[in-house]
C-alpha positions in Angstrom: 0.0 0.0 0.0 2.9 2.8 0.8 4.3 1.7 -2.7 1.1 2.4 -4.4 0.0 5.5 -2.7 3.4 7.0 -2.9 2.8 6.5 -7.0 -0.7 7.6 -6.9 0.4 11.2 -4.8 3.6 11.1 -7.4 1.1 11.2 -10.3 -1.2 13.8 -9.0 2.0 16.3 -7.9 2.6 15.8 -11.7 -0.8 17.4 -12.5 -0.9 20.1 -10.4 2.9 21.1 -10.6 2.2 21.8 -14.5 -1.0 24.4 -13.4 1.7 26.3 -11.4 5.2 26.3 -12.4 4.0 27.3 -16.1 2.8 31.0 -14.8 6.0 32.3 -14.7 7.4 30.9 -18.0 4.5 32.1 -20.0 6.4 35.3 -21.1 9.4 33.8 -21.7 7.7 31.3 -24.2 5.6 33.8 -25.7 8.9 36.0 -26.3 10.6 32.9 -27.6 8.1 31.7 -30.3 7.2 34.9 -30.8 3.3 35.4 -30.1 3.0 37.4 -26.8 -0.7 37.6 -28.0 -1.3 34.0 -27.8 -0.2 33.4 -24.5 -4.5 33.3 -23.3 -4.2 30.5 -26.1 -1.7 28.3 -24.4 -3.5 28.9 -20.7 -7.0 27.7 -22.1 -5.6 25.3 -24.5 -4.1 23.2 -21.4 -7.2 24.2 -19.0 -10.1 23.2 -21.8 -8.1 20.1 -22.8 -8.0 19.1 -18.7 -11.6 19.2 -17.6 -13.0 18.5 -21.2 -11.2 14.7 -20.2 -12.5 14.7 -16.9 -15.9 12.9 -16.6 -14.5 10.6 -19.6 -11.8 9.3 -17.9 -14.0 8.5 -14.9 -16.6 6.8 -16.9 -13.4 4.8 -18.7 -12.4 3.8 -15.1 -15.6 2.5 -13.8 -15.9 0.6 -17.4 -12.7 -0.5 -18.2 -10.5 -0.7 -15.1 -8.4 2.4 -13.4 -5.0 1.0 -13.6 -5.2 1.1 -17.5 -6.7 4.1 -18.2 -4.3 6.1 -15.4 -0.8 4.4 -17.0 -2.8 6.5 -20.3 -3.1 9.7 -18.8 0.6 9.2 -17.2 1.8 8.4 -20.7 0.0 10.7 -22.5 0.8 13.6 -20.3 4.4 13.4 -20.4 4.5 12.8 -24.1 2.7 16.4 -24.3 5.5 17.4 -22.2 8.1 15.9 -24.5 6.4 17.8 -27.7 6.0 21.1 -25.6 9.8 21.0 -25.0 10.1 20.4 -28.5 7.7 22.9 -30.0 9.8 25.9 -32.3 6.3 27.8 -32.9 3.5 28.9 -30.5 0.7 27.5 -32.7 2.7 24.6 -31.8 3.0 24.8 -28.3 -0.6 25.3 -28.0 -1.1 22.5 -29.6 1.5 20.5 -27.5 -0.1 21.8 -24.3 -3.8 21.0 -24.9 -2.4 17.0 -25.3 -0.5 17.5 -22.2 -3.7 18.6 -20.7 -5.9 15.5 -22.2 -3.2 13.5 -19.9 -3.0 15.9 -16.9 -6.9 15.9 -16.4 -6.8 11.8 -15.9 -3.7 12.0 -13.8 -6.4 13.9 -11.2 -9.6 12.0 -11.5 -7.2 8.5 -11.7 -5.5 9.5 -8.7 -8.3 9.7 -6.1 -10.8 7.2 -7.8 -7.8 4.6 -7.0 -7.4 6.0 -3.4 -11.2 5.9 -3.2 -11.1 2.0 -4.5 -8.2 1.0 -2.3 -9.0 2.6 1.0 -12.2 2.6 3.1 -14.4 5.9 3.4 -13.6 5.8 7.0 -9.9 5.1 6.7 -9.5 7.6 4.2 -9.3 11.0 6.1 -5.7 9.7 7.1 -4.6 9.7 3.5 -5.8 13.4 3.2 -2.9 15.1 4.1 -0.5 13.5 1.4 -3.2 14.1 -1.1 -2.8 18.0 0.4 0.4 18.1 0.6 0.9 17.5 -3.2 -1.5 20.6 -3.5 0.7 22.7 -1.5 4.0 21.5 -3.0 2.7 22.6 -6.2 1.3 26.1 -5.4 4.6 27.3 -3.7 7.3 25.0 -5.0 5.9 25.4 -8.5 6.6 29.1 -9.6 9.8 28.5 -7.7 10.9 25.6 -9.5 9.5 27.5 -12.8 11.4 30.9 -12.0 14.2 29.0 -11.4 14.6 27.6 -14.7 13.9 30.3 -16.9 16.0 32.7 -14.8 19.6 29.8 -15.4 18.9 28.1 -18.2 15.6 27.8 -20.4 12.1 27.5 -20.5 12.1 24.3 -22.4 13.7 22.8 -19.2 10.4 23.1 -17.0 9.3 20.0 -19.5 12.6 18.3 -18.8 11.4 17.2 -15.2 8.4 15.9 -16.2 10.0 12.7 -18.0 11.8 11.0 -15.1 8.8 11.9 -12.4 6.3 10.4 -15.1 8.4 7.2 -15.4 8.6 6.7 -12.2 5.6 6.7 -11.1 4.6 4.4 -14.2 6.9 1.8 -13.1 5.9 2.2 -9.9 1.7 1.6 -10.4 2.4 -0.9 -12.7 4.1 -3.0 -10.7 2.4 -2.6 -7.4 -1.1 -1.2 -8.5 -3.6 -4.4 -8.0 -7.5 -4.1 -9.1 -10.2 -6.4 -9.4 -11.1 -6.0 -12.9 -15.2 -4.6 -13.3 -17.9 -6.2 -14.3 -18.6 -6.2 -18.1 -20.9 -3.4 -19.6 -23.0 -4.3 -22.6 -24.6 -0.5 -23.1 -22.3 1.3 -26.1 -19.9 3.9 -24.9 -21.6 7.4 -24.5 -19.8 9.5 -27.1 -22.7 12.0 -27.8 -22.6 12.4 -23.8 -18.5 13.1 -24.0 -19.2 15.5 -27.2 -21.7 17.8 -25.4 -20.5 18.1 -22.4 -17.4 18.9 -24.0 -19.1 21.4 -26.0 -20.4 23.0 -22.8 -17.1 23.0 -21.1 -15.7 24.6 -24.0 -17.8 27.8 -23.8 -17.6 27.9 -19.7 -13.6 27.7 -19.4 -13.2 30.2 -23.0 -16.1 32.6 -21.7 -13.5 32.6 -18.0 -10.6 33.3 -19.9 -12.0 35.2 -22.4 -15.0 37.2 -20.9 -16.8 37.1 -24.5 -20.5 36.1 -24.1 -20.4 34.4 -27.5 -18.7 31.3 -25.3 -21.8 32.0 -22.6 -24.1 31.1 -25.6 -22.0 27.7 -27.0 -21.9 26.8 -23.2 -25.7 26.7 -23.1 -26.3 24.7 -26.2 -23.7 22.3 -25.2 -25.3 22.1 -21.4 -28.8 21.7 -23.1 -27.7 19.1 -25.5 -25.9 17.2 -23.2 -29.2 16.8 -20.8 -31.0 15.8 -23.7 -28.0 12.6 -24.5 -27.7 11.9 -20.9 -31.5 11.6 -20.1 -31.5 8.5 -23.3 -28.1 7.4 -22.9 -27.8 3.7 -21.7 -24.9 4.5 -19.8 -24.6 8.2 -20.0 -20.5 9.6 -18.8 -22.0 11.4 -16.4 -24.9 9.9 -15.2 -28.0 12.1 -13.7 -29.4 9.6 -11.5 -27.0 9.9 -9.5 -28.0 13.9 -8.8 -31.5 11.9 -7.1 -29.3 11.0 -4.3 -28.8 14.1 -2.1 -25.3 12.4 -0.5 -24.2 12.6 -3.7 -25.9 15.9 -5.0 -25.1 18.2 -2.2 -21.4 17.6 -2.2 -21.3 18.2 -6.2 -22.9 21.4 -5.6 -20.8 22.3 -2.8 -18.1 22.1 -4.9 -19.4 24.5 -7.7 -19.8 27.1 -5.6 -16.5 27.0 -3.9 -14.8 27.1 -7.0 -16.9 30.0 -8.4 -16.2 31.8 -4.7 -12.7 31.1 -3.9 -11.3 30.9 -7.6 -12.7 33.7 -9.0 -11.6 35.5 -5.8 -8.2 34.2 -6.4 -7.5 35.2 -10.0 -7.6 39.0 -9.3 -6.4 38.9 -5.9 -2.7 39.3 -6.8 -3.7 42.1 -9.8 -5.2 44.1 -6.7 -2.4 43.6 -3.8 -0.1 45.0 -6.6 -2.3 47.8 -8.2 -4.3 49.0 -5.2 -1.8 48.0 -2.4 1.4 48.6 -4.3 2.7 45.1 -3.3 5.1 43.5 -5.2 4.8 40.1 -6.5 6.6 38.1 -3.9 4.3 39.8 -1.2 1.5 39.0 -3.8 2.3 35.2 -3.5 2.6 35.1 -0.1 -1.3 35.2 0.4 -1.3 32.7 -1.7 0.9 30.6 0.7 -0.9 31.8 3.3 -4.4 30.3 2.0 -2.4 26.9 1.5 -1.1 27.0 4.5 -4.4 27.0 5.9 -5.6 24.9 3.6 -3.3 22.2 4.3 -3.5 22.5 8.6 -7.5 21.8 8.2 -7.5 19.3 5.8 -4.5 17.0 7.7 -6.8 18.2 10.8 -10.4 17.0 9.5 -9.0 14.2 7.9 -7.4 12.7 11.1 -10.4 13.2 13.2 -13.0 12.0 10.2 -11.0 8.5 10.6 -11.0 8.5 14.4 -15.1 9.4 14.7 -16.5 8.3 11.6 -17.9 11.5 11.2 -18.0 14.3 8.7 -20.7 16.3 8.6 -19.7 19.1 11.3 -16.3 19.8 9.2 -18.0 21.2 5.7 -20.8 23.2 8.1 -18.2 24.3 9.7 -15.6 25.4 7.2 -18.1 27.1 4.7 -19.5 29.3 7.4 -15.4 30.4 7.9 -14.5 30.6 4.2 -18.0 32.7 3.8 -17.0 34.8 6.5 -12.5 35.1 5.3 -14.7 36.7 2.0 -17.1 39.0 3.9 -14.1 40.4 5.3 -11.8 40.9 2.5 -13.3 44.5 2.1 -12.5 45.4 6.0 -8.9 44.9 5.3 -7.9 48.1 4.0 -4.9 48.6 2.5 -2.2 46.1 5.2 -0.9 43.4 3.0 -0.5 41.6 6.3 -4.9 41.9 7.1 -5.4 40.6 3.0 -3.3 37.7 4.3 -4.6 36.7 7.7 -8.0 37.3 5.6 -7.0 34.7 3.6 -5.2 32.5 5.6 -9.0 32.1 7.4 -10.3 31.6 4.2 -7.8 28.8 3.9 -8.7 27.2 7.0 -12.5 27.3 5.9 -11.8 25.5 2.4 -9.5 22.7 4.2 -12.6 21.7 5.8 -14.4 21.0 2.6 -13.0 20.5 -0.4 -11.4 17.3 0.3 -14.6 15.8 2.4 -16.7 16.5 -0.6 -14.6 13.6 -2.7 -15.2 11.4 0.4 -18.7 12.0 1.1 -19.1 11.4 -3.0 -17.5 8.3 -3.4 -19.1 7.1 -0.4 -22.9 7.5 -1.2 -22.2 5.8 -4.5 -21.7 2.2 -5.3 -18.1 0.5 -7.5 -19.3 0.9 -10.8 -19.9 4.6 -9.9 -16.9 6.0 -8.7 -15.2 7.2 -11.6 -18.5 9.2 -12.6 -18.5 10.3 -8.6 -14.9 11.1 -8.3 -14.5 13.4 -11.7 -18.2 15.0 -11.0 -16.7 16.6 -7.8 -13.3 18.2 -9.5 -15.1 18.7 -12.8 -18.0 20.9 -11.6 -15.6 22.6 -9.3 -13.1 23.2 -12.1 -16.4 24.9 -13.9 -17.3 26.6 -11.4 -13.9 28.2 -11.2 -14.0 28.8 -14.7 -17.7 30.6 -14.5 -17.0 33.0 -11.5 -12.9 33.7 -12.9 -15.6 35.8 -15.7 -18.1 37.1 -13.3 -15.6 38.6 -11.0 -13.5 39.6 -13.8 -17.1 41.3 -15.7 -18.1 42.9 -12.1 -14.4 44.0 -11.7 -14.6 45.9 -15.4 -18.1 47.3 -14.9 -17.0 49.1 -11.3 -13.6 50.0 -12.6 -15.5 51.7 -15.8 -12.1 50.2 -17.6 -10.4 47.1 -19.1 -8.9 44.9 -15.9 -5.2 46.0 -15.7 -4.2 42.5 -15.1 -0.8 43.3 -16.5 1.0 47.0 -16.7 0.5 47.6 -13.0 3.6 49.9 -12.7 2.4 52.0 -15.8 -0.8 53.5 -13.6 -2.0 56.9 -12.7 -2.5 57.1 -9.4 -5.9 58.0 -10.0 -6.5 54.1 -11.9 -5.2 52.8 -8.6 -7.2 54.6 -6.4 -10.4 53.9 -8.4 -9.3 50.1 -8.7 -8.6 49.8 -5.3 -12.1 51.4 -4.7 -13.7 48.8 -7.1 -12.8 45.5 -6.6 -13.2 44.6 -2.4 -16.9 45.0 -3.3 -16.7 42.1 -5.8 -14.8 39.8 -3.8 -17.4 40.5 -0.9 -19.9 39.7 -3.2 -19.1 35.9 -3.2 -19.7 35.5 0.0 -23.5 34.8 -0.3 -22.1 31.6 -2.3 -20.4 30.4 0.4 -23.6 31.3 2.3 -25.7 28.8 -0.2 -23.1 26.4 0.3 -23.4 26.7 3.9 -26.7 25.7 4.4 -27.0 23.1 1.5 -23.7 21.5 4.4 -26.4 21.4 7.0 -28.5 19.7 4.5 -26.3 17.2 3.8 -26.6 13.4 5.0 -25.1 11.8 7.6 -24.5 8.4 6.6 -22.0 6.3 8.2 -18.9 5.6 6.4 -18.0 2.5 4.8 -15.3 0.6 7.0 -14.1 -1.9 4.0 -12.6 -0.7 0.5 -13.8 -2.2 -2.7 -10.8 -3.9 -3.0 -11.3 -5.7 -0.1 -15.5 -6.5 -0.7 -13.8 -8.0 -4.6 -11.3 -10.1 -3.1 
């Protein structure tokens, strides 16, 4: 079991390492391929790419076996990287980085269906803090790591880790990675499902990055179609029935509003410490580190006493009604660096208390053949949720600020932009709160249902 886990934690740094230690190399690619206005491309290509996979590799899982389709995503992921490293145009790189994206979103839902198959519900909350500790790696050691290499030697050297990491923890599931295989499924595989769903994803994540309502309009004909397939499907990719089951709905939902909350909170946070609160960048990342940080301290926290009590419930009540609050506050810190981050170090401490429970509390309302569907509806609607309120915010933002966002070109303003910027955006980020607030009370409505004391693996063998 350490073997396998340490693979399975191995295999999920490698996804979220590549969300974080690209940020800084972005200019440096864009100046070396030459197409600085392309560098949205290469951030949606990856990010569309990712979740578009998502619910497809968890109905692959449940159909076909896990251990197969996650040595895929391993294979395919650092193959993108390979090509990326590779790439001597930008069209190409894009290219290159929405395969290494079709890999990187199985490396996720592969990851914690496994954990889900090989260790009990009740058990599990132990595991939690390696699982978070990848997180955290990844959102400090990753523009570190990627700063790093473009400062010494290249940017094409980011993709040169990637290789060796993936290998290993190939070799390593392969030969320790054991699965019952599942139960054969005569129903054809839902491809009109995968299409419009991926349609719909499509127009969420491009209207988030792009803030054109023309993608709000192809997300709702994708969303519309794909009701239509899933309601006749014979085994849809995501099925809806499961959405009947409120230990299985609530947690879903949960998750959709914490990523439209926090996420969109998160994109603009460090365009404001810098514009509005003169900051620079490394002060900027430190509230990052700061939400991790609390992050990671509730979810080791949670996790250890979900194992010891068999109990969950209290910990998402409890940690929406914090993050809720971190958000209702973020207007009362004024302009103290150090307030924005004890802010959102509470904020942290709130989201610890969820976002990891809501995979547990998934997987365990739903039987074997579901967890893949389970497993990738909980990251993929939070991942669109993230997308969806990364435009709101970013709309709300523009239409207080009377002006284009000044993501970028922070030094360049008049004082008068930064006063008025600084004036417009605490307003927006308190304006999530009342999503936290939803997702506080849907917590209390949320079943208590014991947890199961024996994996899968265990009931198969």
């Amino acid at each position: 079991m350490p073997l396998v886990l340490s693979g399975l934690i191995l295999a999920m740094l490698l996804g979220a390492l590549d969300q974080t230690i690209m940020a800084p190399a972005l200019p440096a690619v864009a100046g070396s391929l030459g197409g600085l206005d392309q560098m949205p491309a290469v951030i949606s290509a990856y990010l569309v790419a990712a979740t578009v996979v998502m619910p497809v590799y968890g109905k692959l899982g449940d159909r076909l076996g896990r251990k197969p389709v996650m040595q895929f995503a391993i294979v395919v992921f650092v193959a993108g990287a390979v090509l990326c490293a590779l790439a001597t145009s930008m069209p190409q790189f894009v290219a290159f980085r929405a395969v290494q994206g079709i890999g990187g979103g199985g490396l996720m839902i592969g990851a914690q269906a496994i954990i889900g198959e090989l260790v009990s519900p009740r058990e599990r909350g132990r595991y939690l803090a390696l699982i978070g500790s990848a997180y955290v790696f990844a959102a400090v050691g990753g523009p570190l790591v990627g700063g790093f290499f473009i400062d010494r030697l290249s940017w094409r050297w980011i993709f040169a880790i990637y290789p060796p990491l993936g290998l290993l923890a190939l070799v390593v599931l392969t030969a320790t990675l054991r699965l019952p295989r599942p139960e054969p499924s005569g129903a054809p595989l839902d491809v009109a499902g995968a299409l419009t769903l991926a349609l719909g994803v499509v127009g969420v994540v491009l209207l988030g990055q792009t803030g054109n309502p023309v993608f709000l309009a192809v997300a709702a004909v994708g969303l519309a179609a794909w009701l239509v397939s899933a309601r006749f499907a014979a085994d849809p990719v995501l099925p809806l029935r499961l959405f009947r089951d409120r230990a299985f709905a609530v947690p879903v939902t949960i998750s959709l509003l914490i990523g439209f909350a926090l996420f969109g909170t998160l994109a603009y946070m460090p365009a404001y410490l810098q514009i509005a609160l003169r900051s620079s960048a490394t002060q900027a990342g430190l509230t990052v580190t700061a939400l991790m940080a609390g992050v990671l301290t509730t979810t080791v926290v949670s996790g250890r006493l979900i194992t010891r009590t068999g109990r969950y419930k209290r910990y998402p009540v409890a940690g929406t009604a914090v993050a809720a609050t971190g958000l209702a506050l973020l207007p009362l810190a004024g302009g103290s660096p150090v307030a924005v981050a004890a802010v959102m170090l509470l904020i942290g401490l709130g989201v610890g208390l969820v976002m990891q429970v809501m995979v547990l509390v998934a997987q365990n309302a739903v039987t074997r053949a579901d967890l893949g569907a389970a497993t990738s509806a909980v990251t993929f609607l939070r991942q669109i949720g993230a997308s969806a309120g990364v435009a709101l915010v970013g709309a709300l933002i523009t239409w207080r600020f009377s002006g284009e966002v000044p993501v970028t070109g922070a030094a360049d303003l008049p004082p008068a932009a930064r006063d008025a910027f600084a004036a417009a955006v605490p307003p927006v980020f308190a304006a999530m709160a009342p999503l936290l607030a939803v997702a506080f009370l849907l917590a209390i409505a949320l079943p208590a249902r014991p947890l199961r004391t024996t994996a899968y693996v265990e009931e198969r063998s």
